[in-house]
C-alpha positions as CSV (number, residue, x, y, z in Angstrom):
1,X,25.5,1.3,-7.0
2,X,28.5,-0.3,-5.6
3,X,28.2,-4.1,-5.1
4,X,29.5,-4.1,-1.8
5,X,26.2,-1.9,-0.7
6,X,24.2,-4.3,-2.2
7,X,25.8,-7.2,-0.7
8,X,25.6,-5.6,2.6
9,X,22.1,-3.7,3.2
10,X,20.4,-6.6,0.9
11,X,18.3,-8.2,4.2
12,X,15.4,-9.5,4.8
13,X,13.1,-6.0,6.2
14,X,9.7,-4.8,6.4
15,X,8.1,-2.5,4.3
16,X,6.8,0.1,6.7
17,X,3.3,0.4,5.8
18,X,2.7,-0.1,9.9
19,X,5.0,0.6,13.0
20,X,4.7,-1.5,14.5
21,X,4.6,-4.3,11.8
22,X,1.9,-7.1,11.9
23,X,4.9,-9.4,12.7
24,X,5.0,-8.0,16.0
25,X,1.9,-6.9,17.3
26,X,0.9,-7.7,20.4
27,X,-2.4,-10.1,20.0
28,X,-2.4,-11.3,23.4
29,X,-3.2,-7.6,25.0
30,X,-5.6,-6.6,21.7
31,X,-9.2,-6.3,23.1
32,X,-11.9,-5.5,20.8
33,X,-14.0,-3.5,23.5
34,X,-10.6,-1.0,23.9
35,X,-10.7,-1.5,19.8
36,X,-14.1,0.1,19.5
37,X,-13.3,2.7,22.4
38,X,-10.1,4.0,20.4
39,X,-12.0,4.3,17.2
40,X,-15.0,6.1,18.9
41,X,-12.4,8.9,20.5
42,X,-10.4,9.3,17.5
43,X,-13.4,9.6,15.0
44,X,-14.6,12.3,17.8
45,X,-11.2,14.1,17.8
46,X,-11.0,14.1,14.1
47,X,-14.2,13.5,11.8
48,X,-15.6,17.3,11.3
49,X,-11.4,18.1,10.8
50,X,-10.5,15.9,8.4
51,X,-12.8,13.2,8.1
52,X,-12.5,9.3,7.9
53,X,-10.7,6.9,5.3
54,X,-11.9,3.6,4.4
55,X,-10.7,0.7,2.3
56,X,-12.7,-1.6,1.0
57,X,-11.3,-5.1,0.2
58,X,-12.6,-6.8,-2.8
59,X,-11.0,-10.5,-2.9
60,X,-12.4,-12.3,-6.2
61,X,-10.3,-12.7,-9.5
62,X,-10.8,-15.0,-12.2
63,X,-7.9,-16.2,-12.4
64,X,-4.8,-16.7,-10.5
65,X,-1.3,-14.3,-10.6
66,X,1.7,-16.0,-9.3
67,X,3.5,-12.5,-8.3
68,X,0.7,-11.5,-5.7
69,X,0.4,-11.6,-2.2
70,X,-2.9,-10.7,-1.7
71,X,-5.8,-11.8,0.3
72,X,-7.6,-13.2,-3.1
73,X,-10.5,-16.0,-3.7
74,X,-10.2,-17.0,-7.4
75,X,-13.7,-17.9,-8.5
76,X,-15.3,-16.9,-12.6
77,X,-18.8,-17.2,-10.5
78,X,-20.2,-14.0,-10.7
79,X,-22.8,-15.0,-7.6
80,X,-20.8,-14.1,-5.4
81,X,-20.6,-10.6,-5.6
82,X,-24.1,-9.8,-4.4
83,X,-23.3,-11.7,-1.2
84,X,-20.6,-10.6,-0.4
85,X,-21.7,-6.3,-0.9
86,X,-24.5,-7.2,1.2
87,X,-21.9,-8.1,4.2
88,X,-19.5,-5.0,3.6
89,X,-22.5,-2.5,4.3
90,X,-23.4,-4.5,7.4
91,X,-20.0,-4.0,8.4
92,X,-20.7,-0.5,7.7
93,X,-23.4,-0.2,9.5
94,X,-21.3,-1.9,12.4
95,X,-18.7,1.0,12.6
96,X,-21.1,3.5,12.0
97,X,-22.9,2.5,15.3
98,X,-20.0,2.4,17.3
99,X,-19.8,6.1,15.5
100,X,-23.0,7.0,17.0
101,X,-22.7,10.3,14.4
102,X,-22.8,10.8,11.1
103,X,-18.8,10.3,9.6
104,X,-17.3,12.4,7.3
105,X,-15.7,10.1,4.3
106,X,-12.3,11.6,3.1
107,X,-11.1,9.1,1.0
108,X,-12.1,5.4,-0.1
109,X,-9.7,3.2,-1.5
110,X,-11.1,-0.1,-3.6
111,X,-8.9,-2.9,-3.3
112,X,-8.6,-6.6,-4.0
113,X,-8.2,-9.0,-5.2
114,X,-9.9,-7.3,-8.4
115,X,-12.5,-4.3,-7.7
116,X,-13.2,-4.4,-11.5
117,X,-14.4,-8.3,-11.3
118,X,-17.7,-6.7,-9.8
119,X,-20.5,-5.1,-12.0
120,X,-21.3,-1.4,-12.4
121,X,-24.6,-2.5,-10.1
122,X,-23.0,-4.1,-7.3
123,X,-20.4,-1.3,-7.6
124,X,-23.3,1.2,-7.3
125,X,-25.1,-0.6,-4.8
126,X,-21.9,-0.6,-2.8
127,X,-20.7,3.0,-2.7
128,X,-24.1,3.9,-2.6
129,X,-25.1,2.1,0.4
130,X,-21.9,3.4,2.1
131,X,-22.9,7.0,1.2
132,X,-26.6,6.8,3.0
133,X,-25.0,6.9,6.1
134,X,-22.3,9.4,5.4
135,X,-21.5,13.1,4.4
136,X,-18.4,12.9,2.0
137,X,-15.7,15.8,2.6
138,X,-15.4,18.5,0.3
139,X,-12.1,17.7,-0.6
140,X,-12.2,13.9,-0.8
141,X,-10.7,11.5,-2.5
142,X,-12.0,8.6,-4.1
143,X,-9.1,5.7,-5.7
144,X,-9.8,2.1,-7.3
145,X,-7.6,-0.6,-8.3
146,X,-8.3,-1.4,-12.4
147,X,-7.6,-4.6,-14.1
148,X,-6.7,-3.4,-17.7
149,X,-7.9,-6.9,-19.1
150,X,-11.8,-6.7,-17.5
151,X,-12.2,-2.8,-16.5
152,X,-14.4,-1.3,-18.7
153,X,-15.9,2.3,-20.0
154,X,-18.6,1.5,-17.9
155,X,-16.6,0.9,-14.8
156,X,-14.5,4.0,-15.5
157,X,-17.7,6.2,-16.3
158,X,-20.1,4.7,-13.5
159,X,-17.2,5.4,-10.2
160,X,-16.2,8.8,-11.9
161,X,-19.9,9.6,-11.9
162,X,-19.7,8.1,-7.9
163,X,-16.9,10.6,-7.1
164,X,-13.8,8.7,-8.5
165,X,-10.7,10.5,-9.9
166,X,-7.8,8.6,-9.0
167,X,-7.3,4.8,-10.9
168,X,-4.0,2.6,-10.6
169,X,-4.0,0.0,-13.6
170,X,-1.7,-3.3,-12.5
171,X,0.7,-3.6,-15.8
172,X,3.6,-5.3,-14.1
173,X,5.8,-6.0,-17.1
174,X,5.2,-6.1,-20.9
175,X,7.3,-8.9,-21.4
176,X,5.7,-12.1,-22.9
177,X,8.0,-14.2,-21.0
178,X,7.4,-12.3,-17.7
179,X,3.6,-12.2,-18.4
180,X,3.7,-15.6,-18.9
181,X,5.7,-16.9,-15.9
182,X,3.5,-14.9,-14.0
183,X,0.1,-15.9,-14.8
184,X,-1.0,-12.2,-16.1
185,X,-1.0,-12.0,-19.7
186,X,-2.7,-8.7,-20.8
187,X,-1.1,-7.0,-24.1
188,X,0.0,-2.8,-24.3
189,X,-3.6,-2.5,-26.3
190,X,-5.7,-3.4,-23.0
191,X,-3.7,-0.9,-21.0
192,X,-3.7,1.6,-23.5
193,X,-7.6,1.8,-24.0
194,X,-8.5,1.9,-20.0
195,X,-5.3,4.3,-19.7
196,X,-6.8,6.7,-22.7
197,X,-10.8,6.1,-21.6
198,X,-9.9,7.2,-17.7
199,X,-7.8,10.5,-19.1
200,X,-11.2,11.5,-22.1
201,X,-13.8,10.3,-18.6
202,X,-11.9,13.3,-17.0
203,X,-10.0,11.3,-14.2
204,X,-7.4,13.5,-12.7
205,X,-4.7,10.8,-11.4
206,X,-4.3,7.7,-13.4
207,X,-1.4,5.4,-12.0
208,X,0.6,2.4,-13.3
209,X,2.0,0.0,-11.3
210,X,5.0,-1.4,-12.7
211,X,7.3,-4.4,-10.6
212,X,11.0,-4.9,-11.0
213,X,12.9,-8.2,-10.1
214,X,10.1,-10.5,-11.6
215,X,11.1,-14.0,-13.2
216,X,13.0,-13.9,-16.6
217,X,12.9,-10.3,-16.5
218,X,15.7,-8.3,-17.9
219,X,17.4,-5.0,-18.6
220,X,15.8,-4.9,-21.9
221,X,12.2,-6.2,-20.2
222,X,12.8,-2.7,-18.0
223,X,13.3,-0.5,-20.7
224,X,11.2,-1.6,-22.9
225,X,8.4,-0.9,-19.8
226,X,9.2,1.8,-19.1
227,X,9.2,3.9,-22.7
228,X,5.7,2.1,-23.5
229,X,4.6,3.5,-20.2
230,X,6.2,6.7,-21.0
231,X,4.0,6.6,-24.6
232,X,0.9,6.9,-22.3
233,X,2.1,9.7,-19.9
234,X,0.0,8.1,-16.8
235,X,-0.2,10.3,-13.9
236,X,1.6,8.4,-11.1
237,X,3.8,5.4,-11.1
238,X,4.6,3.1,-8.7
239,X,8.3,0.7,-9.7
240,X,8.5,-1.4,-6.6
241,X,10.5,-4.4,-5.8
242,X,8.8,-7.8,-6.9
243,X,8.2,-9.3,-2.8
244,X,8.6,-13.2,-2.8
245,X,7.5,-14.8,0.1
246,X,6.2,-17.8,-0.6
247,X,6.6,-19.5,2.9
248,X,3.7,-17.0,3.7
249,X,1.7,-17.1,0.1
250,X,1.9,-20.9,-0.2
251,X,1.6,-22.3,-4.0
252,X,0.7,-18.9,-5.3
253,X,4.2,-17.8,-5.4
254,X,5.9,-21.4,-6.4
255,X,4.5,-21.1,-10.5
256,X,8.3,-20.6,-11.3
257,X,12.5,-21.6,-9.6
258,X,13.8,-19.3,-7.2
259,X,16.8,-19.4,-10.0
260,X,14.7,-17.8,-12.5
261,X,14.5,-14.5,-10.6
262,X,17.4,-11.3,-10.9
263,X,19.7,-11.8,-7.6
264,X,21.2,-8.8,-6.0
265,X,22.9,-6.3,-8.2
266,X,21.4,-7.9,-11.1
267,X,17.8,-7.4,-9.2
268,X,19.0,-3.8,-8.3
269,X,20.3,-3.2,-11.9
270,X,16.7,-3.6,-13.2
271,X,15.1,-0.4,-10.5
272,X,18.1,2.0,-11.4
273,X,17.5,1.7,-15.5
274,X,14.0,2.0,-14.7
275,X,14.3,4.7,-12.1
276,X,16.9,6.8,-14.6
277,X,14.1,6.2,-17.4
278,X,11.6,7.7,-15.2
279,X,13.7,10.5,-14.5
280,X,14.5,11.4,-17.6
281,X,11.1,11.6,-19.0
282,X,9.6,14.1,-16.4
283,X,8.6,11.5,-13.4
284,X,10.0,12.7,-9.9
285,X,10.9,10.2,-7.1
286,X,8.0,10.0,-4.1
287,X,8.7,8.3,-0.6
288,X,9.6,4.7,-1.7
289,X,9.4,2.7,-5.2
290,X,7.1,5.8,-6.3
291,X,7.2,8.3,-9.0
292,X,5.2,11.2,-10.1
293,X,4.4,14.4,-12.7
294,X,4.4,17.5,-10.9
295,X,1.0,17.9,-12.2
296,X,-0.3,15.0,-9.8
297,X,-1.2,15.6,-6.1
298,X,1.3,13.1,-4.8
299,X,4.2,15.4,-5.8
300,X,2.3,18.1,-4.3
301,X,2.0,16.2,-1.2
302,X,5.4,15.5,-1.3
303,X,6.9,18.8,-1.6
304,X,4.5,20.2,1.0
305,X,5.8,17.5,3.2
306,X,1.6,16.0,3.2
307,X,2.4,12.5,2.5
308,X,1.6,10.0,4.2
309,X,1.7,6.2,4.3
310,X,-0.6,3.5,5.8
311,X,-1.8,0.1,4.9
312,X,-3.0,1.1,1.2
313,X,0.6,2.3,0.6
314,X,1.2,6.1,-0.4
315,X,-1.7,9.0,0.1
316,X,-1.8,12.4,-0.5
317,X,-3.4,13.4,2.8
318,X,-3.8,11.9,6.0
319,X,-6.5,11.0,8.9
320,X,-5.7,9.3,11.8
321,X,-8.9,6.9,11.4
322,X,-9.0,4.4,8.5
323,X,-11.6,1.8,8.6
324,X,-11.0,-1.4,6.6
325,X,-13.9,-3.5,5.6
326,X,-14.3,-6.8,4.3
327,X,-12.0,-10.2,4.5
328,X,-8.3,-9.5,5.7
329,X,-8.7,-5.9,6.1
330,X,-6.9,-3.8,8.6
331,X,-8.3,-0.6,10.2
332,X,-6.4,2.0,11.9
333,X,-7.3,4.4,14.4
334,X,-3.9,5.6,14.9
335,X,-3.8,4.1,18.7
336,X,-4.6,1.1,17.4
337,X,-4.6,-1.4,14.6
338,X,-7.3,-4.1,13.9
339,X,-7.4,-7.1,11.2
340,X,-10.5,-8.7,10.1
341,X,-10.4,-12.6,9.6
342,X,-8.6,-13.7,6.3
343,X,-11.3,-16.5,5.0
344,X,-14.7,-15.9,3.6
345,X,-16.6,-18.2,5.4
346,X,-15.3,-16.7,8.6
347,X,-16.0,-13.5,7.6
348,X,-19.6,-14.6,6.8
349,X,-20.1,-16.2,9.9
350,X,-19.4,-13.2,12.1
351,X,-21.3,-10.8,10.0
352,X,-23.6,-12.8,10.4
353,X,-23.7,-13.0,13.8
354,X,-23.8,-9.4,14.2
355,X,-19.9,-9.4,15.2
356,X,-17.2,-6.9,13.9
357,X,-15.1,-9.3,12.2
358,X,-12.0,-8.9,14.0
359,X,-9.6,-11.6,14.6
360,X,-6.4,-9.5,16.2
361,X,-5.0,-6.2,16.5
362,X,-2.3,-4.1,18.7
363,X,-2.5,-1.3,21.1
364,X,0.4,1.2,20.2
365,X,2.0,2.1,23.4
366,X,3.6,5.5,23.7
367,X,7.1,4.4,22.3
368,X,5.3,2.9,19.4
369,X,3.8,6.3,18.4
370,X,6.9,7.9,18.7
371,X,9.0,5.4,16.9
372,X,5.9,5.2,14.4
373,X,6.3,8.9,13.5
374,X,10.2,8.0,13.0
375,X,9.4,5.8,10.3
376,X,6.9,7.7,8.8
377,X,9.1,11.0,8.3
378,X,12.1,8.5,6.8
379,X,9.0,6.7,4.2
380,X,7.4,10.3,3.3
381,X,10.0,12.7,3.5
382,X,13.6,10.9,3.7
383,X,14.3,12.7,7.0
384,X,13.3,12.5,10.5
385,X,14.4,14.7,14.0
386,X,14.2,14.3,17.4
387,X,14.8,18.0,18.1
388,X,11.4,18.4,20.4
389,X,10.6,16.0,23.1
390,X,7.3,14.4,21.4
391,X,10.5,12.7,19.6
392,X,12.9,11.8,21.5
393,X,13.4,8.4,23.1
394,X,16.0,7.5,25.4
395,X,17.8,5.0,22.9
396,X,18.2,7.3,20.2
397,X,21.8,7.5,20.9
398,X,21.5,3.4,20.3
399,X,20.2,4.3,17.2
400,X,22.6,6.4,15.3
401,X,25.2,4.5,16.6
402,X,23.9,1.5,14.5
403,X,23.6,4.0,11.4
404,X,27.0,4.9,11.2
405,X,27.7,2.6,8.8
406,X,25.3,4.0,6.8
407,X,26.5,7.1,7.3
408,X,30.3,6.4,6.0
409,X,28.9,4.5,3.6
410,X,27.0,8.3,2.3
411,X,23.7,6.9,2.4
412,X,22.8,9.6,5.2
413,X,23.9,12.8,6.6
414,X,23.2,13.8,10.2
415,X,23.2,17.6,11.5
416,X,21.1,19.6,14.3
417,X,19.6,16.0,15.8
418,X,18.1,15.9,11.9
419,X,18.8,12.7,10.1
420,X,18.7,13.0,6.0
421,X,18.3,10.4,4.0
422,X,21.1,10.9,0.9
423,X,20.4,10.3,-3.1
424,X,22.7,7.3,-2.6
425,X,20.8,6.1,0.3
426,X,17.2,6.3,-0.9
427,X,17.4,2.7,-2.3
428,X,18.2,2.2,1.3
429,X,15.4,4.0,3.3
430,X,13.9,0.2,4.7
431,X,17.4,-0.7,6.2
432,X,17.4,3.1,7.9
433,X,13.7,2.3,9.2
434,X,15.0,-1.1,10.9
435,X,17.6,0.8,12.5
436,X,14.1,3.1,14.6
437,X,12.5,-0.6,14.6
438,X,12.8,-1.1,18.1
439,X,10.9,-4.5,18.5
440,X,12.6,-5.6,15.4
441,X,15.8,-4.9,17.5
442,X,15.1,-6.2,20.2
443,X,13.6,-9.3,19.1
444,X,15.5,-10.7,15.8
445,X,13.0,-13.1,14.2
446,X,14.4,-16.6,13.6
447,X,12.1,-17.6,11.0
448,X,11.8,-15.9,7.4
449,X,9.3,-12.9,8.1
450,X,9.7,-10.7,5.4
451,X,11.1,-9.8,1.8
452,X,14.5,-8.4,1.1
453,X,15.2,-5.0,1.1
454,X,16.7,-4.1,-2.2
């Protein structure tokens, strides 16, 4: 990769997990009446078609890592877990009243925070109270989120034996150095057992996810990575660029200098060794910072043109309704987006009450869901058209004009009102997005919003 590109498309951008992005919602028009009325015709419109998704948030750790960004409440008090289930199945039972039938469950994502901080009981207890007042689809499914230093045989056996057959284990780097600047020291063993006991339980997908640009990381940090990964062949991997944003994580992302992380091509450096590793070894390039064996379904999705992308990242299917429970959680009902409040004891306090805990959300309008379908092509599929008028949007003219920079610079091709996203230009797909980001363009934030793009 040419410095110059580098140097040039190396911006602050979103990451497209939402068009609009939360930056830009508009909270003052949200109502949580017209919030319950869009879920309620989309879950008619779609749940005996393709069902309903839901992810759960699960905030506790033990202890604290400095890369994330997650909603997290670090606590070794295992009280709190009881608590805290019973509230996420009253929040169920919320959404399922506003339901007013029976919903078909497609997939459930666990999240966190760490999922695995709970018990195989509360983990029951949870996915079994979620199930009494649901049909599950015959096609679902069913992901977690595994800490390799505290996820168990039990934990692996007991959500296989609830439907389970997708884990992602969080490895991030295998670099003492790394591990240690970032608060999340877990040796190859601890990922090696959970990797081998998921593949003998009989999981189908088991996922690594791996994060380039971290501090003191190097070339040699990468490779190295990468061919221990590659000794335990996991299903799916996801290489994504290390996000610091510590004017919106606070302390949690100030353990280490902003001088100790890789800048620019060095940063960039880091992803194409790792990426031609990947390669090499039999792993083929999904949507964004995502990599898969043609064995796994998200390669299938791919090819098929299936994938899709919402708040949890990269799926293999799609519904338009995704209900997020528990603190920080955003639902979806493709009209609209919802967040629940961000603290516990707010969250408490509402369920509580017998309140959907709510605290904002956005309305798409009609040039959202067009502009929304943009992005998703360019994040799934590296292409998007405007060929049929469902598509089109008067300042799509505006828009290529603004990509033809881009476009000289080979990072996209454009024939028959079809924009492709090049080889060259894939590093590149979140600078193409902006370019469809029509509230981005039209209102250029002045304060730091989000990470940089390469």
């Amino acid at each position: 990769m040419k410095t110059s590109l580098i140097q040039k498309y190396n911006v602050p951008g979103p990451r497209y997990t939402s068009y609009p992005t939360v930056p830009y919602w508009e909270e003052s028009n949200f109502s949580e009446a017209q919030w319950k009325r869009e879920v309620q015709q989309t879950f008619f419109a779609t749940n005996k078609t393709e069902g309903i998704s839901l992810y759960l948030h699960l905030p506790f750790c033990e202890s604290l890592c400095t890369f994330c960004g997650c909603n997290k409440r670090i606590t070794k008090r295992h009280e709190v877990e009881e608590p805290y289930i019973i509230a996420l199945l009253k929040e169920w039972k919320m959404y399922c009243d506003v339901f007013t039938e029976r919903p078909v469950i497609k997939e459930i994502h666990l999240g966190g925070g760490t999922p695995t901080f709970f018990s195989t009981k509360n983990l029951s207890t949870l996915l079994n109270g979620l199930f009494e007042l649901a049909d599950v689809a015959d096609d679902y499914e069913f992901s977690f989120e595994g800490h390799p230093n505290n996820t168990t045989k039990e934990h692996l056996q007991t959500l296989y034996d609830l439907g389970f057959r997708r884990v992602s284990f969080g490895v991030q780097d295998y670099s003492a150095t790394v591990q240690a600047a970032i608060h999340r020291v877990q040796p190859f063993h601890n990922v090696a057992k959970v990797t081998f006991w998921a593949k003998e339980i009989g999981y189908t997908s088991v996922g690594h996810d791996l994060i380039f640009g971290l501090p003191f990381q190097t070339l040699n940090d990468v490779k190295d990575t990468i061919l221990k990964t590659k000794s335990l062949l996991p299903d799916r991997i996801s290489f994504y660029s290390y996000a610091h944003v510590p004017w919106i994580k606070g302390n949690g992302q100030r353990g280490f200098n902003d001088e100790d992380l890789p800048q620019d091509d060095e940063k960039r450096a880091l992803y194409e060794e790792g990426k031609k590793l990947l390669i090499e070894n039999g792993y083929h390039e999904i949507g964004m910072d995502h990599f898969a064996l043609v064995s796994d379904s998200m390669y299938t999705s791919f090819k098929n043109k299936t994938l899709h992308r919402n708040f949890m990242g990269y799926t293999a299917s799609k519904t338009d309704l995704m209900i997020g429970l528990g603190v920080s959680s955003i639902s979806d009902s493709w009209t609209s987006f919802a967040q629940n409040v961000k603290t516990l004891e707010e969250y408490y306090t509402l369920i509580e009450a017998n309140k959907l805990p709510v605290f904002r959300g956005h309305h798409l309008t009609k040039e959202d869901l067009i502009i929304r379908k943009h992005i998703l092509n360019l994040m799934c599929h590296f292409e998007t058209s405007w060929d049929t008028p469902e598509l089109q949007f008067p300042e799509i003219d505006e828009v290529l004009e603004s990509l033809q920079e881009m476009r000289e610079d080979g990072l996209l091709e454009l024939n028959n009102k079809t924009l492709y996203v090049t080889e060259k230009g894939k590093a590149f797909v979140r600078n193409c997005c902006m370019a469809f980001d029509l509230r981005l363009l039209r209102n250029k934030p002045e304060t730091e919003l989000f990470s940089m793009t390469i």
